[in-house]
MMTF fields as JSON, N, C-alpha, C and O atoms, coordinates in Angstrom:
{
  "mmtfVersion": "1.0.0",
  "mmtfProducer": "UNKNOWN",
  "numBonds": 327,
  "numAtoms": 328,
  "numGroups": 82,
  "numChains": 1,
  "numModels": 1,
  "chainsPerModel": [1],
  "groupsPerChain": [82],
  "chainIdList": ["A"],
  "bondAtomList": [4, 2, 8, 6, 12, 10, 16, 14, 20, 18, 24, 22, 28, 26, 32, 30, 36, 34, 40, 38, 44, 42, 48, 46, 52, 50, 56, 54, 60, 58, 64, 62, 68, 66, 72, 70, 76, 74, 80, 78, 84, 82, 88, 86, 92, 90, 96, 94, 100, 98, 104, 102, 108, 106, 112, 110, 116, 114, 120, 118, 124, 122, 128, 126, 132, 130, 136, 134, 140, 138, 144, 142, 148, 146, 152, 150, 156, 154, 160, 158, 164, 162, 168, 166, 172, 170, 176, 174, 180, 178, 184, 182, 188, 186, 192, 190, 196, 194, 200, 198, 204, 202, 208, 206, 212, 210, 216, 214, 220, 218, 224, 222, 228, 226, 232, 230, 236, 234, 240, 238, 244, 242, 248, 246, 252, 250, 256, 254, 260, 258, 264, 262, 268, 266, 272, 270, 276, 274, 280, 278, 284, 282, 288, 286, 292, 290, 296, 294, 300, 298, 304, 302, 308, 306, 312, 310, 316, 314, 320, 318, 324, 322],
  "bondOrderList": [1, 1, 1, 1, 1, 1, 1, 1, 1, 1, 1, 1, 1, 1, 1, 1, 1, 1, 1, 1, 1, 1, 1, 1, 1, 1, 1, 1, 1, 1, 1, 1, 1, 1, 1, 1, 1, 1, 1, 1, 1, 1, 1, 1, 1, 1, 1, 1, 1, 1, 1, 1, 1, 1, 1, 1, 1, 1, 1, 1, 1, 1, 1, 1, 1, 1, 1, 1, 1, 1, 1, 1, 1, 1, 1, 1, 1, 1, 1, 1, 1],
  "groupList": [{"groupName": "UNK", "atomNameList": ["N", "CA", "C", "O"], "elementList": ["N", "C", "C", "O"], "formalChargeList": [0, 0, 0, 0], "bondAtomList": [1, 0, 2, 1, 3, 2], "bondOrderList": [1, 1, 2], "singleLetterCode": "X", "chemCompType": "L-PEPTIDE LINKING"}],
  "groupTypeList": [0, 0, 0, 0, 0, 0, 0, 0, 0, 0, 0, 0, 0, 0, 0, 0, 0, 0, 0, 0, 0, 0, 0, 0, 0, 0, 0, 0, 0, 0, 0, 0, 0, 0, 0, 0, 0, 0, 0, 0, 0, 0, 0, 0, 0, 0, 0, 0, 0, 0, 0, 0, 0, 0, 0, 0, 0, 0, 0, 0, 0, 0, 0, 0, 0, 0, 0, 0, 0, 0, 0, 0, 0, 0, 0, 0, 0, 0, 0, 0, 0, 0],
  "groupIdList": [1, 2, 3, 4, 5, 6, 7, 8, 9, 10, 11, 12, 13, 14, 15, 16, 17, 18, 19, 20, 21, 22, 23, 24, 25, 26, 27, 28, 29, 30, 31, 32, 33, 34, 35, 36, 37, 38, 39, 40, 41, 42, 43, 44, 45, 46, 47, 48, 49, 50, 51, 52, 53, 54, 55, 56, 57, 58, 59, 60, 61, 62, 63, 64, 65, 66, 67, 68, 69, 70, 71, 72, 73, 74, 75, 76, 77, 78, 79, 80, 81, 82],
  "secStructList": [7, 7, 1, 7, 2, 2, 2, 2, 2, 2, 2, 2, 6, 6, 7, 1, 1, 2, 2, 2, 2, 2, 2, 2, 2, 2, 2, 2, 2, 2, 2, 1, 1, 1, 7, 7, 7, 2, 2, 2, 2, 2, 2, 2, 2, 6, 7, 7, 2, 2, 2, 2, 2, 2, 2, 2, 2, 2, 2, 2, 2, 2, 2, 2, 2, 2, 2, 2, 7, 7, 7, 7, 7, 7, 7, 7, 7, 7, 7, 7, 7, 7],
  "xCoordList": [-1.929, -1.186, -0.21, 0.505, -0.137, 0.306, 2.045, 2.978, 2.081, 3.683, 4.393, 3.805, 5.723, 6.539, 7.828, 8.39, 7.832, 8.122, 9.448, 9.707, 10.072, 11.498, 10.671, 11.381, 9.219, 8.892, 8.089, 7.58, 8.019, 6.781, 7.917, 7.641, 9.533, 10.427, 10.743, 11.015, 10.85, 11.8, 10.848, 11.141, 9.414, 8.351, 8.313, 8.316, 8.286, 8.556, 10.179, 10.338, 10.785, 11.893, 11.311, 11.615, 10.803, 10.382, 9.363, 8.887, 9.03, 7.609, 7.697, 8.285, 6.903, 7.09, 6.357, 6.763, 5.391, 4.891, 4.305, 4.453, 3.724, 3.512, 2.625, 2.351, 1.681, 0.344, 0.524, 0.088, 1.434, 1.599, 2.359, 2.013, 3.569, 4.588, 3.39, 3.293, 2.75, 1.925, 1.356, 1.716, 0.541, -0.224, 0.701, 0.413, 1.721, 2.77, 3.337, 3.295, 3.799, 3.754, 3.13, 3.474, 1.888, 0.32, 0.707, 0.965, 0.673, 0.745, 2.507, 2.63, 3.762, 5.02, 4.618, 4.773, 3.864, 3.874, 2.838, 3.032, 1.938, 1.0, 1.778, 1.24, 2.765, 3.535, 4.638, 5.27, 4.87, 5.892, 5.485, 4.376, 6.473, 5.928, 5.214, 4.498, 5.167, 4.27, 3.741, 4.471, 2.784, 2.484, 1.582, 1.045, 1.738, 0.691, -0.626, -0.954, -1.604, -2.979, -3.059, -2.211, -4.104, -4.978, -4.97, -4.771, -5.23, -5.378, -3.749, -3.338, -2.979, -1.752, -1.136, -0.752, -1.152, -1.007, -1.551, -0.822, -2.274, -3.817, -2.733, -2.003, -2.737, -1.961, -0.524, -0.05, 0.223, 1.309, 1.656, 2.724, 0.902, 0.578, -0.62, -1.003, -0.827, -1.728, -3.148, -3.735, -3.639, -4.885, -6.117, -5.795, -7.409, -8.154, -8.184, -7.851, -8.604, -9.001, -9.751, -9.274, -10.684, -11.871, -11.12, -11.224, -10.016, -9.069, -7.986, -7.892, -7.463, -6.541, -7.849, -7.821, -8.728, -9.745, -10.123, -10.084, -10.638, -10.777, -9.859, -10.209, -8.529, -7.546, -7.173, -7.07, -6.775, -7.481, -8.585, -8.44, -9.316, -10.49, -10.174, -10.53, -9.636, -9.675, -8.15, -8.195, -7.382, -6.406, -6.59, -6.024, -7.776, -8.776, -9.067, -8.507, -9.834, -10.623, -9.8, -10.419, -8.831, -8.241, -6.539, -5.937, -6.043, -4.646, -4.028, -4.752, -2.669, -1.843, -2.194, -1.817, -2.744, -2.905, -4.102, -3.948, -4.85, -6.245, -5.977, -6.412, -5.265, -4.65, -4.134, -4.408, -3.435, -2.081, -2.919, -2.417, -4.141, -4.672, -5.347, -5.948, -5.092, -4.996, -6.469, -6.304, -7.945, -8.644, -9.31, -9.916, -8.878, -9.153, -10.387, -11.112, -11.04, -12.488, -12.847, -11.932, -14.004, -14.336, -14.623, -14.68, -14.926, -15.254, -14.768, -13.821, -15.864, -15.778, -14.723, -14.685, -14.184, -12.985, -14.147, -15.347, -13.324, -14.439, -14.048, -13.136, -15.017, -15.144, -15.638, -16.627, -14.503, -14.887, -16.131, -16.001, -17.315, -18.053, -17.752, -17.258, -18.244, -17.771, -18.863, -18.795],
  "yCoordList": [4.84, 5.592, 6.514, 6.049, 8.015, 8.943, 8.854, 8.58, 9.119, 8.689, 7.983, 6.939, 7.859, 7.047, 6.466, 7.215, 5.453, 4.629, 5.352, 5.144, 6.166, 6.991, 8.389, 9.178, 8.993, 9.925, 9.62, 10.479, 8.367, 7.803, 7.807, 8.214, 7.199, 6.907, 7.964, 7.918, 9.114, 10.427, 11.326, 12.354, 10.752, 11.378, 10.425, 10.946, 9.277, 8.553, 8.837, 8.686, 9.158, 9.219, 11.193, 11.621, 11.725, 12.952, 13.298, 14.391, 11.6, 12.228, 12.302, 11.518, 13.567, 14.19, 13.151, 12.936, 12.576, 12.007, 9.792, 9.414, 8.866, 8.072, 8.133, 6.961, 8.814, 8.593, 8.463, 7.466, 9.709, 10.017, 8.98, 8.279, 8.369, 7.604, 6.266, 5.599, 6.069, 4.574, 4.806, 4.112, 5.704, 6.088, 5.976, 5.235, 6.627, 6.38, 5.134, 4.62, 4.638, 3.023, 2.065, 0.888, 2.733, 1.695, 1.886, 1.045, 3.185, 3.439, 2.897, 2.252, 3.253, 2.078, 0.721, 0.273, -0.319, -1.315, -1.806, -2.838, -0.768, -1.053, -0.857, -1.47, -0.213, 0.451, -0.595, -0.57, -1.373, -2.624, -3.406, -3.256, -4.324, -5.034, -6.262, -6.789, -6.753, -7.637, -7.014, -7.057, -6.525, -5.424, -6.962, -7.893, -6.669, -7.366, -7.078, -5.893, -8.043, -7.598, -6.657, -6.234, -6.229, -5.204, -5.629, -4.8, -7.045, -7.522, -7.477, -7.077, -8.277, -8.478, -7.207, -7.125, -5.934, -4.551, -4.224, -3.984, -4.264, -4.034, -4.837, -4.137, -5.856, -6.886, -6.388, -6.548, -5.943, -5.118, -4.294, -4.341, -3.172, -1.949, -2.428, -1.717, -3.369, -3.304, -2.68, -2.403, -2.503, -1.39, -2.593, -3.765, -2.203, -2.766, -2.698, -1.619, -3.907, -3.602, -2.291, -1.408, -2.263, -0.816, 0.503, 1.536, 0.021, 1.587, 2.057, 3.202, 1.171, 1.005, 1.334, 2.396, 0.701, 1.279, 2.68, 3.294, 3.051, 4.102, 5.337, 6.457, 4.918, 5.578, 5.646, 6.737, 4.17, 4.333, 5.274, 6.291, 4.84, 5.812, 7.539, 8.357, 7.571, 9.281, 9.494, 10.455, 8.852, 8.904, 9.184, 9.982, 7.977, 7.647, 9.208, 9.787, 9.77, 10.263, 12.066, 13.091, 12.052, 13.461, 13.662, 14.719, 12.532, 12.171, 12.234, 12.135, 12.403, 12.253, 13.073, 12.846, 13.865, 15.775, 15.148, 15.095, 14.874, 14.265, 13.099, 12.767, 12.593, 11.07, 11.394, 10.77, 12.277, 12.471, 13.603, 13.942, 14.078, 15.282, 14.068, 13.042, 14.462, 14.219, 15.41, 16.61, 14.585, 15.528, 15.245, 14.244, 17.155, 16.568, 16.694, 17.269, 16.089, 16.076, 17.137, 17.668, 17.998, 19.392, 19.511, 20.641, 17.961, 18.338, 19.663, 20.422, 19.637, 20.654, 20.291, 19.16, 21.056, 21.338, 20.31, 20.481, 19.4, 18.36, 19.476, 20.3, 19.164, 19.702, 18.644, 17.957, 18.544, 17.848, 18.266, 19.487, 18.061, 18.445, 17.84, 16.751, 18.988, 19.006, 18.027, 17.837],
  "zCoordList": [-16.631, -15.633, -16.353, -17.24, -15.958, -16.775, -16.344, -17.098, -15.18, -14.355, -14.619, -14.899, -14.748, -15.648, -13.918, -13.119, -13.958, -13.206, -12.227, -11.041, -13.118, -12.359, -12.121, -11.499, -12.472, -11.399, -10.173, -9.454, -10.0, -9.26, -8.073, -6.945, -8.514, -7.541, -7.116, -5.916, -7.656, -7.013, -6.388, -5.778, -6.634, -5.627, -4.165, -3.05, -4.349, -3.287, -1.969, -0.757, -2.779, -1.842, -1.253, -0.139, -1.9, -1.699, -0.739, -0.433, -0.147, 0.156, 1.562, 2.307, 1.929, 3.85, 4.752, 5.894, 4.288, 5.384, 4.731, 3.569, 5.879, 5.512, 5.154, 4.899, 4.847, 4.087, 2.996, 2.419, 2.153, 0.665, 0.62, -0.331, 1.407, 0.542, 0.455, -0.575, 1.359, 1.095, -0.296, -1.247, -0.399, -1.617, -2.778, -3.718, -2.759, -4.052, -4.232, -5.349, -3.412, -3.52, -3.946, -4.053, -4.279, -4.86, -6.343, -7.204, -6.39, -8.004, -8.519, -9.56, -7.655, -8.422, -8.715, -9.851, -7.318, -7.253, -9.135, -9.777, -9.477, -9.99, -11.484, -12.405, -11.763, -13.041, -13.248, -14.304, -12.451, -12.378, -13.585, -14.097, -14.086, -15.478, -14.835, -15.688, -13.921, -13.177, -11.995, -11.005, -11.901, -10.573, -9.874, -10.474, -8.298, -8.246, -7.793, -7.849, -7.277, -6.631, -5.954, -5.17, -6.193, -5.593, -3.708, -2.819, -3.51, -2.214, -1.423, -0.334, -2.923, -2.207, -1.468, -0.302, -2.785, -2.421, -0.738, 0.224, -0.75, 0.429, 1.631, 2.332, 1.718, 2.916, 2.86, 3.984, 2.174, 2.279, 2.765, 3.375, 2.707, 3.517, 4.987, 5.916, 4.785, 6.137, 6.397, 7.443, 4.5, 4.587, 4.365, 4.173, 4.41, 3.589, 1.932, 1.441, 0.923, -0.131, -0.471, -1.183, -0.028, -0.44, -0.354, -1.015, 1.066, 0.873, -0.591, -1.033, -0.979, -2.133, -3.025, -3.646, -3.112, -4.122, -4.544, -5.609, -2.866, -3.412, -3.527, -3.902, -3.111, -3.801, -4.871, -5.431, -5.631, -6.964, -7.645, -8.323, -7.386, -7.687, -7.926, -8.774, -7.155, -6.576, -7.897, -8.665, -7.939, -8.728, -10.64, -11.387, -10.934, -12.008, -12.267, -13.198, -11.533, -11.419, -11.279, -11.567, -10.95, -10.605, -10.653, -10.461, -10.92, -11.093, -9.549, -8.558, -9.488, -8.604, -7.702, -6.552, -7.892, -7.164, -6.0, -4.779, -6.489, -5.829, -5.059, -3.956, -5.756, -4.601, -3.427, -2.402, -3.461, -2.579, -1.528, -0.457, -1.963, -0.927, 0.167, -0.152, 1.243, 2.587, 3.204, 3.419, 3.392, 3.813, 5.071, 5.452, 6.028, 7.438, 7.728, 6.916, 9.203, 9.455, 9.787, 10.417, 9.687, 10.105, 11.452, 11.937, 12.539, 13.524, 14.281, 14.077, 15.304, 16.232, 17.648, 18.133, 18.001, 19.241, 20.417, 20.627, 20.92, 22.043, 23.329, 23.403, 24.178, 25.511, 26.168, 25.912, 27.432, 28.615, 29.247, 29.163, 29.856, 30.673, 31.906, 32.197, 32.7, 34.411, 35.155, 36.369]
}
């Protein structure tokens, strides 16, 4: 983990919405000198395991930038029918 434990915090107090602060919270809890589980993490926040995963993942994989992107569904505008 590239983030050093006092930027992880001053992004957390920074952050606009609960998605990102949950997400940044994975990665403090995980930079802690005893971090704990992956599950415990998961039951903390109230997410599934596989979700923390593949946030992880996306983190692994693209750093903080990629974690923290929030992507919406392309659906189409619904219409009531009469």
């Amino acid at each position: 983990m590239q983030e050093s434990l006092d930027n992880l915090t001053q992004r957390l107090r920074q952050a606009e919405t609960a998605t990102i602060k949950e997400r940044l919270q994975v990665l403090y809890w995980l930079k802690q000198d005893n971090p704990p589980s992956i599950s415990a993490i998961a039951k903390a926040l109230g997410k599934h395991r596989s979700t923390i995963q593949t946030w992880l993942s996306l983190y692994r994989y693209g750093g903080v930038t990629a974690m923290l992107e929030i992507k919406k569904s392309p659906g189409g505008v619904r219409v009531i029918g009469q």
